[in-house]
LOMISE-321022 format. One record per residue (C-alpha): x, z, y. Coordinates in steps of 0.5 Angstrom, whole numbers. Layout:
<rs>
     u     w     v
     X     Z     Y
...
</rs>
This chain:
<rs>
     u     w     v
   280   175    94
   284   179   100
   279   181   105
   283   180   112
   283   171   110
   275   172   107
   269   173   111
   263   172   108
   259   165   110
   253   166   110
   254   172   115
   254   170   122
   259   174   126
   258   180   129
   260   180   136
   256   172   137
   249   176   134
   250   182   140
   253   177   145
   247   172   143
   242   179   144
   245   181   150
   245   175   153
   238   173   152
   236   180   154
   240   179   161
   237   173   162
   228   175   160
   230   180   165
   233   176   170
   227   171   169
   222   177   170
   226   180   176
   226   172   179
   219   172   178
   217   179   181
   220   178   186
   217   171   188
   210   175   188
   213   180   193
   216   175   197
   209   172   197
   205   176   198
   209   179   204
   209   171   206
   201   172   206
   201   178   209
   204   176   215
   200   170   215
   193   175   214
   196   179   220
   198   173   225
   190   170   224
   187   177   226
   192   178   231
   190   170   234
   183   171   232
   183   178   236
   187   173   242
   182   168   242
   176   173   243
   180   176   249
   181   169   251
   173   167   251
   172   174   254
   176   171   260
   173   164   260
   167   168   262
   170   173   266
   173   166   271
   166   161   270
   162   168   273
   167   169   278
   166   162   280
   159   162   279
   158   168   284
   163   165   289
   161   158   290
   153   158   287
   150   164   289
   154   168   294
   153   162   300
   145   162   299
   145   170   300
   146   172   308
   149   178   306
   144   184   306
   144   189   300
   139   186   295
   136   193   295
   132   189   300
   130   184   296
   130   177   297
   128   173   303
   123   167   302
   130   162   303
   133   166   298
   129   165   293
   127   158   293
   135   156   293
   136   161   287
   130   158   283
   133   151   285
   140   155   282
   136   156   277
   132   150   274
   139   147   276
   144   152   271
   139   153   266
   137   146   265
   144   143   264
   146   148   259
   151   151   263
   148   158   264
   142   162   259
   140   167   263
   141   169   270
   140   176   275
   141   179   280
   141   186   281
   142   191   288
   147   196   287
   143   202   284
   142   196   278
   135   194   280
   132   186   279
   131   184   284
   131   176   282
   131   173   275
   131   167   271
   126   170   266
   119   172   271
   117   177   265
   123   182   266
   124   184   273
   121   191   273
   125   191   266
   128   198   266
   136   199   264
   139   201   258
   145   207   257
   150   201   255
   147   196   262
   146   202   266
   154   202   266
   156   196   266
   152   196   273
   155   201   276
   162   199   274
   160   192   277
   157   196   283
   164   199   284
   168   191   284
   169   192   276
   169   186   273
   165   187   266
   164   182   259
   162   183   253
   161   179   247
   153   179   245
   147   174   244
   141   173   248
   135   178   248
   140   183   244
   137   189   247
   129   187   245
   130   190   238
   123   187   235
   123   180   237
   129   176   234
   137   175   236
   137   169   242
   144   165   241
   151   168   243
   154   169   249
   158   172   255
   155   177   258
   158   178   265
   157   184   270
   159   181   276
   160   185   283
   157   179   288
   160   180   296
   156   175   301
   156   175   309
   161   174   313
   164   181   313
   166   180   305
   162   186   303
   158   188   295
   151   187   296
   149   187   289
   151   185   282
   150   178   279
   149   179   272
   150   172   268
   149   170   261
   154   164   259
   154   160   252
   160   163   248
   159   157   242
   162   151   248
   168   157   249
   169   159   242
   168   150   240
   174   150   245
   179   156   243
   177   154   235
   180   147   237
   186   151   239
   186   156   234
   185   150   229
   192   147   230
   195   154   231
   193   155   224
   196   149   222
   203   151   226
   202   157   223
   201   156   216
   206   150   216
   211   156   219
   209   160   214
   211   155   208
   216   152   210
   219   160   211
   216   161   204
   220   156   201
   227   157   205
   226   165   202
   225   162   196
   231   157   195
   235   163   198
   233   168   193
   234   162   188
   241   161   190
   243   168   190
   238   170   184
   243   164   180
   249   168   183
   247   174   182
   246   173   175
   253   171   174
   256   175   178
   252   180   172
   254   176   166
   261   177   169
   259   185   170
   256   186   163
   262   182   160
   267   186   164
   263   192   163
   264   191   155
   271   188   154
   278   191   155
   281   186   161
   289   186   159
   287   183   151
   279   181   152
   278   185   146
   271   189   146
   272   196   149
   271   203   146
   263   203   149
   261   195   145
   266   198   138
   261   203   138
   254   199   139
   258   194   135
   261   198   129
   255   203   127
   251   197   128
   255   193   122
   255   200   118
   248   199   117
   248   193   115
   253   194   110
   250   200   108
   243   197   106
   247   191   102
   250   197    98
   257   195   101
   263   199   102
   266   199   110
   272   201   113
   273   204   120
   280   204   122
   284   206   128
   291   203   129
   296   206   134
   303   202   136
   308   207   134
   314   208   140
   310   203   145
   311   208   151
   320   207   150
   318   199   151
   313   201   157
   319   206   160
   324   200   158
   322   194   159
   316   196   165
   308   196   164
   308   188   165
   313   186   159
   308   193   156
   301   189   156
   304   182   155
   306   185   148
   299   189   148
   296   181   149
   300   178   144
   299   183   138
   292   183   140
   291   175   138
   295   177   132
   291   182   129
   285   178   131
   288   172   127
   290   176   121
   282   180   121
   276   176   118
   271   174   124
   266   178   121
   270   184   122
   269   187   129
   276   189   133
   276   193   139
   281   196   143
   280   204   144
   284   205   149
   292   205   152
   295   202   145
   290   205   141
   287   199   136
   280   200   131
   277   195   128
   271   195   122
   272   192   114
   267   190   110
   266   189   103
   272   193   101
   274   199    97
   281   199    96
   283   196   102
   290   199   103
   294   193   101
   291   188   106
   292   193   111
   299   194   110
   298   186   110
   296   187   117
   301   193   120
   307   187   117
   304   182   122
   304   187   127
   311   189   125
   313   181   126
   318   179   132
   315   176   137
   317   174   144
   315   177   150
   318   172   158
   324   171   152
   326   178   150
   325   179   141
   320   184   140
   319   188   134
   314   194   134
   311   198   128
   304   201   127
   300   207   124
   294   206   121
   289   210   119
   282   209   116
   276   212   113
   271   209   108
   264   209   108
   260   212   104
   266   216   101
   267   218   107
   261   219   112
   256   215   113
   256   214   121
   261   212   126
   261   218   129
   263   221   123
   268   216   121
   273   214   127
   274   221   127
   276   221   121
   280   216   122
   284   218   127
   285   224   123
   287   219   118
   291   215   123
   295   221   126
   297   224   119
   300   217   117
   304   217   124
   307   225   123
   309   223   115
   312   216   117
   307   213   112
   305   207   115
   297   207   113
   294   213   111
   287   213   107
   283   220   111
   284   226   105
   281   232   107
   287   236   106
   288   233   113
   283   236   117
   286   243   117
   291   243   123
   287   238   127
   280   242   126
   284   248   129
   286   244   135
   279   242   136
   278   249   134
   283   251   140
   281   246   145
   274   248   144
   276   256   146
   280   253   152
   274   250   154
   270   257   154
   275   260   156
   276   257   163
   269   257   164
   268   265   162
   275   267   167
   278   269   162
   286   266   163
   291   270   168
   297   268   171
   304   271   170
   308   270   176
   316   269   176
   321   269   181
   325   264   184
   332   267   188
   336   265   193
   343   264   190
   347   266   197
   343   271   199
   339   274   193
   332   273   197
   325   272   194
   324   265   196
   318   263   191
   314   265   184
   313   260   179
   306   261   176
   305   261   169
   299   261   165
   297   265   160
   291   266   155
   289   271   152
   285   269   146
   280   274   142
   282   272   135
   290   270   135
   292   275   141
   297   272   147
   297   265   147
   303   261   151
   303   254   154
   307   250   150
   301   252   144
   295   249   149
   298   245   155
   300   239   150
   293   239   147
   290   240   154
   294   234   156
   290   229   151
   284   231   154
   280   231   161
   281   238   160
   288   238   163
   284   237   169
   280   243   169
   285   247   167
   291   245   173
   284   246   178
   284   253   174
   290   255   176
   291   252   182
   284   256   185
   287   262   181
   294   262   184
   291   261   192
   287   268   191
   292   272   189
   297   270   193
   291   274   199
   295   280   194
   302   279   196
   305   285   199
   306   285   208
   312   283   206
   312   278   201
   305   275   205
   310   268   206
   311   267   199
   312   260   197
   308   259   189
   309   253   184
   305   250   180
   306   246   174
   301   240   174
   301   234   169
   301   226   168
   294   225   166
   293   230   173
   296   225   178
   293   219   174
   286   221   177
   285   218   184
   281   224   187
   287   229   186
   290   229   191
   283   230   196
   282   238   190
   288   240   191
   287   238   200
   280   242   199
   282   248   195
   288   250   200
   282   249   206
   278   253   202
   283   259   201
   286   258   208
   293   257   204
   298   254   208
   300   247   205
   308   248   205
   307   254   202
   305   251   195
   310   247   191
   308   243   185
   312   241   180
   312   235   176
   316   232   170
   321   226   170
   316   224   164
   310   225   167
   313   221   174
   314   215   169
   308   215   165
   304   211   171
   309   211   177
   304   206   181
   298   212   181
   304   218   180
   307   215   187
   300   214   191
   299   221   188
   305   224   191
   305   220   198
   297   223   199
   300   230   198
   307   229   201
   302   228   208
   298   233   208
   303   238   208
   304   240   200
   312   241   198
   314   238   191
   319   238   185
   321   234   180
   322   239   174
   325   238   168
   330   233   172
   336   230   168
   332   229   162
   328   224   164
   330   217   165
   328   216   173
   332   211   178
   335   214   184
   332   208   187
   325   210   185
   328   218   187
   329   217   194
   323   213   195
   318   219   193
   316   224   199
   319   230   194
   323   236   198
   326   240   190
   330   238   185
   329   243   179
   334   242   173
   332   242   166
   334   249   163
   338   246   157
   343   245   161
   343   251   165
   343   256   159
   349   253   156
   353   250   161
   359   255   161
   361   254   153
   359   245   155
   362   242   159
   359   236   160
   353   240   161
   356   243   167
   358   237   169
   351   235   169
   349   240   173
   354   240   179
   352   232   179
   345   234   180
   347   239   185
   350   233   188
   345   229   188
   339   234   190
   343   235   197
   345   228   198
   338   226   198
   336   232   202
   332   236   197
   333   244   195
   335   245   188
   334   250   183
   337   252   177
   331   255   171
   334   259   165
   339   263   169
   339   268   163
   344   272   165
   350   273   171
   355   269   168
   350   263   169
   347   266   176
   355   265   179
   356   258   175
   350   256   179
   353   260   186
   361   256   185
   357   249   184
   352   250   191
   346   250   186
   340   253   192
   335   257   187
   336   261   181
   330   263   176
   330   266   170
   330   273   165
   336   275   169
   332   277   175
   324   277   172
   321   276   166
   313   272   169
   309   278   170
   302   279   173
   300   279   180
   300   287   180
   307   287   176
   309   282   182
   308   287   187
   311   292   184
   317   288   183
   317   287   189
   316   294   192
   322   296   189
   326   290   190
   323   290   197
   326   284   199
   324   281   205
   322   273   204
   327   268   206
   325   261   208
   330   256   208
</rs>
C-alpha cells in the first residue's frame, strides 16, 4: 500500500504523544510552582504576623511600664507629697507624718491598689515602709541605682515581681516597680524618692484586653491580605501558564505554516527513528527544498512568497501520513520522517507532483517544482544527526542534476565533504589570523587621483596554497561564518589603514559585506564600535553591498543601512544593473555610490547595449546625487570610454592589480599621489 495514504492504526500519532508529554509536563510543574509559591506567600504572611505580635507584645509592655510611671506620679502628687512638710526625709519622719502615712498605707495596701510602698531620703535610706521588717534594709548594685536617678528627677520603672531581690524565700506577684523623685513643701524641692510596687496583672488584664482585639484585627488583616495575594497569584498563575503554553508552542512551531521547527523536528525525528528501529522497521529522513522560490519572492513580494509557503505546507501535510512528522527547516527548506518503507522513491515523486500542482495565491496561478533528497535508516546511518545530513547531501545533488528526488549515494559526499572540509579551515583560519587583505585603487577619472582602495580578502591555505573569494565567500555566506568573517575584515582594514603613508593618511577603503551580514539586527551597532575603537572616521569607509543582497530582505537591508547612513558611514550598491532594484526603493536608501557591474565595463566598447547601459547609470547616479565608479577598466580604451560618458571613479588592473598593504604603499610612493576628496 502506498506509504503517503496508510498510516499504521494502532500507532497514535507522534506529534499528539510529545505534545501530550510536553504538556503535562508543563502543567506538574506549573501546579508545583503554584503550590510553592503558596507556602512562600504564607509563610512570609506568618512571618509578618510573627513580627507585628512581637513588636505589639513589646508595645504593650512599654505600655504597662507607662501606666505606672502615671499611677506613681499621681500617687506621689496627690497622696504622699501633701502629707509631707517638705524637709529632706534624711531627717526622717515627724510623728504626723507617719501616722498619715501608715493611714496612706493601710488604705492603699488594703483596696489592692499598691503591694508595697517606701519611701526613701536621697542618699537611698528607709525612712518609712509598709513592711516594718525592711527599713534597715541595705541597698543592692540594680536599686542603688534606680535611686540615684530618682534622686536626680528621673523617673524609673521596671517590670519584676514582689520580694524579687530575697533569693530564698519565694517570688511574690507581678508588678511595676517605680522609683519616683517626691517633691514637697511650698518651694517645690526633691526631699526624697517614693519607691512604690503596683500590681502589673490589672495593668496587663487591661492591655491584654486591647491587645486581644489587636489580634483579632491583625489576624483578620493578615487572612484577608493572605487570601487577596492568593487570588492575585491564581489569577495570574492562570495567565502566566498560558502565556507559557503560547510561549512553548510558538517557541516549537514555525509561525507563517504552523509547522514544528527544526528544534521539535529533531526531538521529533530521533524519537520516531527509535521506534522504528526496535520494531525492526526501515525510516526515511527527507529534506525538500522548493527550487527557484527566491524568483517568486523577488517577483511577486515576500507576502505572496509566504502565502505559497502556507498553502504547499497544508499540501504536503494532507499528502503525509499523520504518523509522519513534518517540519519546516527553515526559509523553504522542508523535512519530514517516513515509516515503514524501503523503496519510497516513488511515493515521494507522488508527493513532489502534489507540490508541483498549481495553486492560487490572492488570485495569481502558481506552480513551483521541488528537489527532494532522502536517506534511509538503518542503510544509511542510524541516528538523526547522521542521516538529515545525509539528506541534505542527497537533496542538493538531486537540485544540481535536476533529478527531482535523489536517494543520498556515497558517491555524493565527495564535494560537500570538502566544502565542509574548507569551511572548517576557514573557521581556524580566521581565528589563527591567518588571511590578509590586498588592496586595490580606486582613481579619480578626471584628475587620475587616488580617491579610495577596495580591500579584497585573501587566504593562504596550507595545503591548496592562494585561495581567492569566489572559492570561499559563497560557502561562508551559507553560514553564520559569513559574520565572523565581514567582522575580520572590517577590524583587518581600520588597522592598517594606521599604515598609509602621510600623504595617503585620508584614504577612503571599501569593503565588500553580505546579504546574510545586513539581515543581523546588531551590525550596524559592530560596525559603530569597531570605528570607535580604531579612531577610523566613519565617512572614511564605504561598504559595499549587491542588488542581490538589497533585495534578499529590504525590510531588515534598509534598517541596516539607515542605522549606518546615520552614523556617518558611506555606502555603495556594487554590482549595479544586474540586479532588479526599483528606483523607487533606490532613491529611498541613505547610499552616496553607485558601482556598475564589470561585465558591462570590460566590453562596453565592442557592445553597444553595454555602453548604453552604462551611460544610463552614470545618468541616474548623478541624478540622484551619488558618485559612480566603473570596476573592470582593464585597459585605457575603457578608462577613456568611461571619461566621455562622466563615470566618476575607474577601478581595475589598468591601474593596480589588489596588493598588500606594504605593496599599497609602494604603490603609492612611486605614484605619489596626493588624495582627492570629492
Amino acid at each position: 500500500m502506498n506509504e503517503l495514504t496508510t498510516a499504521a492504526s494502532s500507532r497514535a500519532p507522534l506529534t499528539k504523544r510529545s505534545s501530550k508529554s510536553i504538556k503535562q509536563q508543563i502543567s506538574d510543574a506549573q501546579v508545583g510552582l503554584f503550590a510553592t509559591f503558596a507556602l512562600v506567600m504564607l509563610a512570609a504572611v506568618m512571618i509578618i504576623g510573627l513580627v507585628l505580635g512581637l513588636s505589639f507584645r513589646s508595645e504593650a509592655s512599654r505600655r504597662g511600664l507607662a501606666e505606672g510611671r502615671a499611677e506613681a506620679l499621681l500617687f506621689a502628687q496627690t497622696a504622699v507629697g501633701p502629707e509631707l512638710s517638705g524637709r529632706s526625709l534624711s531627717y526622717g519622719l515627724s510623728p504626723s507624718e507617719t501616722a498619715a502615712m501608715n493611714r496612706l498605707v493601710a488604705t492603699s495596701i488594703i483596696s489592692g491598689h499598691v503591694l508595697l510602698l517606701r519611701l526613701r531620703d536621697l542618699g537611698g535610706a528607709i525612712v518609712f515602709s509598709s513592711e516594718s521588717n525592711d527599713e534597715n534594709q541595705q541597698l543592692s548594685g540594680d536599686d542603688r541605682t534606680e535611686v540615684n536617678e530618682a534622686a536626680s528627677g528621673f523617673v524609673v520603672a521596671r517590670l519584676t515581681t514582689l520580694d524579687a531581690d530575697n533569693a530564698r524565700g519565694p517570688r511574690g506577684p507581678a508588678a511595676v516597680e517605680v522609683y519616683q523623685p517626691l517633691v514637697a513643701g511650698g518651694n517645690g524641692h526633691r526631699v526624697g524618692v517614693l519607691e512604690m510596687y503596683l500590681p502589673y496583672v490589672p495593668i496587663r488584664n487591661d492591655v491584654d484586653a486591647g491587645l486581644s482585639q489587636l489580634y483579632r484585627y491583625l489576624a483578620l488583616g493578615l487572612g484577608l491580605l493572605y487570601a487577596l495575594l492568593f487570588a492575585i497569584s491564581y489569577v495570574v498563575g492562570r495567565r502566566l501558564r498560558k502565556q507559557v503554553q503560547l510561549t512553548q508552542y510558538a517557541g516549537e512551531h514555525d509561525v507563517l505554516t504552523d509547522l514544528p521547527n527544526r528544534t521539535l523536528f529533531l526531538t521529533e525525528a530521533e524519537a520516531q527513528l527509535r521506534r522504528e528501529r526496535l520494531a525492526g522497521q526501515p525510516t526515511v529522513i527527507a529534506v525538500i527544498d522548493l527550487d527557484r522560490f527566491k524568483e517568486i519572492n523577488d517577483t511577486l513580494g515576500h507576502r505572496n512568497g509566504d502565502l505559497l509557503l502556507a498553502q504547499l505546507s497544508s499540501v504536503m501535510r494532507s499528502h503525509l501520513p499523520s504518523t509522519s512528522v513534518l517540519a519546516r527547516l527553515g526559509g523553504d527548506e522542508f523535512g519530514f520522517v517516513l515509516s515503514g518503507g524501503s523503496e519510497p522513491e516513488a511515493s515521494l515523486r507522488h508527493l513532489r507532483d502534489a507540490i508541483a500542482a498549481e495553486v492560487l495565491v490572492r488570485g495569481i496561478p502558481l506552480s513551483i517544482e521541488s528537489s527532494i533528497g532522502y536517506a534511509v535508516s538503518p542503510h544509511d546511518g542510524e541516528t538523526l544527526d547522521e542521516l538529515l545530513p545525509l539528506a541534505e547531501i542527497a537533496m542538493y545533488a538531486a537540485k544540481e542534476h535536476h533529478l527531482g528526488v535523489a536517494r543520498y549515494d556515497v558517491r555524493q559526499s565527495h564535494f560537500i565533504a570538502a566544502d565542509l572540509a574548507l569551511m572548517a579551515d576557514l573557521r581556524l583560519a580566521i581565528d589563527n589570523d591567518e588571511l590578509t587583505l590586498h588592496y586595490q585603487p580606486q582613481i579619480s577619472v578626471t584628475s587620475g587621483r587616488v580617491e579610495a582602495v577596495e580591500a579584497l580578502v585573501r587566504w593562504q591555505h596550507p595545503g591548496e596554497g592562494m585561495i581567492y573569494p569566489d572559492r570561499f565567500i559563497g560557502l561562508a555566506e551559507k553560514t553564520d561564518l559569513i559574520d565572523r568573517l565581514t567582522d575580520w575584515v572590517i577590524e583587518r582594514a581600520l588597522a592598517d589603514a594606521v599604515q598609509f603613508r602621510s600623504y595617503a593618511s585620508d584614504l577612503r577603503i571599501a569593503v565588500n559585506i553580505s546579504a546574510r551580514n545586513l539581515s543581523k539586527t546588531g551590525f550596524s551597532a559592530k560596525v559603530v564600535r569597531a570605528l570607535t575603537k580604531s579612531g577610523f572616521a566613519p565617512d572614511r569607509l564605504i561598504l559595499e553591498v549587491t542588488e542581490t543582497a538589497l533585495m534578499t530582505d529590504p525590510l531588515r537591508a534598509t534598517q541596516s543601512l539607515e542605522e549606518l547612513g546615520a552614523a556617518g558611514v558611506s555606502l555603495s550598491i556594487d554590482d549595479f544593473g544586474v540586479g532588479q532594484t526599483s528606483l523607487s526603493y533606490l532613491s529611498s536608501l541613505p547610499i552616496s555610490e553607485l558601482k556598475i557591474d564589470r561585465s558591462f565595463i570590460t566590453d562596453m566598447r565592442h557592445d553597444e547595449s553595454h555602453a548604453a547601459i552604462v551611460r544610463a547609470i552614470v545618468d541616474l547616479g548623478h541624478n540622484l546625487g551619488f558618485r559612480v565608479v566603473g570596476e573592470g577598466v582593464e585597459d585605457v580604451a575603457v578608462f577613456h570610454e568611461l571619461s566621455v560618458v562622466g563615470c566618476d571613479i575607474a577601478q581595475g588592473y589598468h591601474f593596480a592589480r589588489p596588493m598588500t598593504i606594504e605593496g599599497l604603499n609602494e604603490w603609492l610612493t612611486r605614484r605619489h599621489a596626493p588624495l582627492l576628496i570629492p
